[in-house]
N, C-alpha and C positions, 0 to 999 in steps of 0.2 A: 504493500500500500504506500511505505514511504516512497518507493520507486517511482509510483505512479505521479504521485504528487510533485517527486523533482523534475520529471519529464512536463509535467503541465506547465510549470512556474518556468523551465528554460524555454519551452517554446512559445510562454505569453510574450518574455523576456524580449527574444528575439523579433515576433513579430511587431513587438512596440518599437523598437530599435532599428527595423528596417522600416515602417511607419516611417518616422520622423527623418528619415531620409531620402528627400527624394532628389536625385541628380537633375530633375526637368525643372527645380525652381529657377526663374529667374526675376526679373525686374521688368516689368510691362513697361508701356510709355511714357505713361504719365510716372514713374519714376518711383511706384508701389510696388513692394514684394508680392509676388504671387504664382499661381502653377499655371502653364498653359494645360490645358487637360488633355485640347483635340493633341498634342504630342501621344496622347496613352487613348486615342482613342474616341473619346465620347467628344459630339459634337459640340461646338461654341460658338458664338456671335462673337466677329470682331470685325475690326476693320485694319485694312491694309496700309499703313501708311509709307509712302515712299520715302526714302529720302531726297528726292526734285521735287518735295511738299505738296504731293497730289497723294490722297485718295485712292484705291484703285476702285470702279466702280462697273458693274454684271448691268449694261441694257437690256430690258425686255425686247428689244429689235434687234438683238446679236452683236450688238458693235462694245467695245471694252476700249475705256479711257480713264481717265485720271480728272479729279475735279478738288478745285481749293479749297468749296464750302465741307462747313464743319457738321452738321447736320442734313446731307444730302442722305435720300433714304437708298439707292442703287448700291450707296456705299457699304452698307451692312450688309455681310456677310454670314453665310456659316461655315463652318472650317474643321471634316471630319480624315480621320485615318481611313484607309482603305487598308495596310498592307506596314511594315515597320518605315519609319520616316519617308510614306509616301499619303498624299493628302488629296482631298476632294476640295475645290470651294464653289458655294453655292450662293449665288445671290438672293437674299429672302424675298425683298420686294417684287424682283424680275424673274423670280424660279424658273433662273438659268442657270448653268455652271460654266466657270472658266475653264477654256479649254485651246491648245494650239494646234495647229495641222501642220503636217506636213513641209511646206513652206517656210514654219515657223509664224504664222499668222496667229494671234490672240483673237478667238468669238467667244463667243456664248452661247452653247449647245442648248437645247430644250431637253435634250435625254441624254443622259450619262452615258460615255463612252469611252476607250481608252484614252482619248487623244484627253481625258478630265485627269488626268494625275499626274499627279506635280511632285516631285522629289523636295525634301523641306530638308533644308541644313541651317546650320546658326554659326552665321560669319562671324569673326573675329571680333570685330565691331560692335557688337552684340544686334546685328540686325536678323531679318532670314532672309533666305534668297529660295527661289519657287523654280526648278526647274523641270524641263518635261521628260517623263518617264520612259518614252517613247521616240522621241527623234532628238539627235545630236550629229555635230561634225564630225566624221569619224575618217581617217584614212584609207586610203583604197586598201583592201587588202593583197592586194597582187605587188603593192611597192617591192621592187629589191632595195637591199639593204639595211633598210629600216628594225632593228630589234624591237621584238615586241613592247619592251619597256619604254622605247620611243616612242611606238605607234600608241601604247595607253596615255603618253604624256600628251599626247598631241591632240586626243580628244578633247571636243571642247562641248560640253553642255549648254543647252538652250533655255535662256531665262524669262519669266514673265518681267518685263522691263515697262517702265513709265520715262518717256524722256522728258524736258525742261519745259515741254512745250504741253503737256499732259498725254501728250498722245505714247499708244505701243510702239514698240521697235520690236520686229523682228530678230525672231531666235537666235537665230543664223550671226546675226550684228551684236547681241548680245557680251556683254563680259562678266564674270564673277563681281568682279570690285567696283565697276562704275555703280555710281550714284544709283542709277535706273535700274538697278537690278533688286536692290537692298530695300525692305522692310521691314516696319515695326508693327506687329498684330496688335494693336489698341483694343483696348476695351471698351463698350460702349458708354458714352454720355447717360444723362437723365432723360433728355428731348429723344437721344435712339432709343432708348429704353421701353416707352412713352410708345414711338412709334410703333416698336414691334409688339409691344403688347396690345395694343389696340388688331392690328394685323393678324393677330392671332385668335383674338377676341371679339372683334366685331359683327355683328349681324348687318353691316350696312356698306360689305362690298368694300372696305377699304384699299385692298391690293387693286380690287377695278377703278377705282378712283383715281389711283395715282399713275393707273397704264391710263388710262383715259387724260388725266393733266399730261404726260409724259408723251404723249402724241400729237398734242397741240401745236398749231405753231406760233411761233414768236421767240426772243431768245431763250438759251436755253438754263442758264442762272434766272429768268422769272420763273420757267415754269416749275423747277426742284424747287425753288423758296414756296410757291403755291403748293407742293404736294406735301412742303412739312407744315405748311401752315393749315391741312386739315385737322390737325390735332388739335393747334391753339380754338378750331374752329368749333 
């Protein structure tokens, strides 16, 4: 019996001990200690923020850009594991997913498909960098001369990138270290907060509401400040 009881108390022991350690904590945006989750898995709301100070933002029309405002709702994101440090991201508003082709072209798929997973690393810098799971620069394989440890060095990964301008850059032009590649997963405001709860909760169409403002025409900073301003509304 006493056996049984040292066996419990070392494996309570233990499991407290590995608890309270988790390697995936780090420091979000805003400069609070905290765990990213989607890293183990379970899905989370964030937002993408670049270091060329855009946003990245999932259009219900397929198009994927970068925006200044701070309360933009395309910018909210969900951000799930598929596979060990490889990731899904889903636009809650636009329930689309970020996704690159071939080309290295940035859309927004309606249906999940390989070209949606993104390889997640955590640069030096403490940002992350999003690359695609499935297409990369790779070396011809037939080069003579080339040793394979050459030919691994010369691949080059294809990044989800915002350049200065908000717009995508192609895979292909991509780099690790430039500005445009690097991001900080934010966590959401009170006002995103606010939004997504409503979006989840409402009986009055709000996701149609804001594809409906979000089709309109006129510039397009009026019509995202109209579709956060349903809420003050």
């Amino acid at each position: 019996m006493d056996m049984i009881i040292y066996h419990i108390q070392i494996n309570h022991l233990y499991m407290s001990c590995h608890q309270s350690f988790n390697p995936r904590q780090r420091r979000d945006a805003a400069g609070r200690g905290g765990v990213y989750e989607h890293l183990g898995g379970a899905p989370r709301h964030r937002k993408l923020y670049c270091a060329t100070k855009y946003h990245l933002q999932i259009h219900p029309n397929g198009r994927i850009d970068g925006t200044l405002e701070e309360n933009n709702p395309f910018s909210i994101l969900e951000i799930a594991a598929v596979d060990v440090g490889v990731v899904v991201i889903k636009g809650l508003f636009s329930d689309r997913y970020l996704a690159m082709n071939e080309k290295g072209g940035l859309y927004a798929s309606a249906a999940f498909n390989q070209e949606c997973e993104f390889m997640e690393r955590i640069h030096e810098l403490g940002y992350n960098t999003y690359a695609s799971r499935n297409y990369q620069t790779t070396p011809p394989s037939t080069s003579t001369g080339i040793s394979s440890r050459r030919r691994a060095s010369a691949e080059r990964l294809w990044y989800v990138s915002i350049n200065g301008k908000g717009r995508p850059k192609r895979g292909l032009k991509t780099r690790r270290t430039e500005k445009a590649s690097l991001f900080l997963p934010r966590v959401l405001g009170h006002k995103d907060h606010d939004m997504v709860h409503l979006l989840f909760n409402s009986s009055l169409g709000y996701r149609q509401t804001a594809l409906r403002l979000a089709g309109k025409t006129g510039p397009r900073r009026q019509r995202h400040v109209s579709i956060s301003r349903q809420f003050d509304d």
